[in-house]
C-alpha positions in Angstrom: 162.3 63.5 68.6 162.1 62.0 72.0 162.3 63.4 75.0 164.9 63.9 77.0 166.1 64.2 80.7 167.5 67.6 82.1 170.5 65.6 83.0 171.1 65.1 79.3 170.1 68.6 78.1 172.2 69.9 80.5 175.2 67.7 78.9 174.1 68.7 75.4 174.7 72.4 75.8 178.2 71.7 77.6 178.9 69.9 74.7 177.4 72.6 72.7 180.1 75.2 74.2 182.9 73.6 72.1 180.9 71.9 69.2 178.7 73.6 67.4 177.8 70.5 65.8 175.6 69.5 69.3 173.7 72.8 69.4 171.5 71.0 66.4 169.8 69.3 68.7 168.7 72.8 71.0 167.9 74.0 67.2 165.9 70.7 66.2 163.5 70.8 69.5 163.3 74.3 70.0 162.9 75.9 66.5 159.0 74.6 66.2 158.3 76.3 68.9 160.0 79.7 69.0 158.8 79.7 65.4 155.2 79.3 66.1 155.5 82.4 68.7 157.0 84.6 66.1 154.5 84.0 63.3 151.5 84.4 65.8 152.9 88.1 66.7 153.8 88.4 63.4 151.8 87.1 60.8 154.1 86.9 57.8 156.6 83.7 57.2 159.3 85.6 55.7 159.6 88.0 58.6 159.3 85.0 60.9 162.1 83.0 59.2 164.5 85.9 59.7 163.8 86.6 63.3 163.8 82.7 64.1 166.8 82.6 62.5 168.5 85.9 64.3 167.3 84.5 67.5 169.2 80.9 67.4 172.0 82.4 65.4 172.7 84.9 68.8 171.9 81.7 70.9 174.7 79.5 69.6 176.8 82.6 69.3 176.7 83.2 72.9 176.3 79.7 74.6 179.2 79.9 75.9 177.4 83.0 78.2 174.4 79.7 79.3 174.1 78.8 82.8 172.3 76.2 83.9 169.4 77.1 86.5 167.7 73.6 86.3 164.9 74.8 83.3 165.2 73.5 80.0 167.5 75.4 77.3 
């Protein structure tokens, strides 16, 4: 996935606010990472999974609540 500007993230999660359909792209460049965190402090896939998956199902839940302070998502 390339790279992209702040401008454009910041675009994507106003989109995001009304279409879930955009907050895939948060998910697709975001999820590696976050998921990489949780299985170093936790050592076990499953439990991984389900936390990852808690954490971007409260994100998109609540993006409307986002503001933008000039750091990426």
């Amino acid at each position: 996935m390339n790279e992209m500007t702040m401008e454009e993230e910041k675009n994507i999660i106003a989109q995001a606010k009304t279409d879930y359909q955009a907050f895939d792209y948060l998910y697709e460049k975001y999820m590696p990472a976050i998921f990489r965190y949780v299985m170093y402090r936790v050592y076990n896939q499953e439990t991984a999974e389900d936390i990852v998956s808690t954490v971007f199902y409260k994100a998109m839940k609540n993006i409307s609540l986002f503001k933008w302070r000039k750091i990426p998502f």
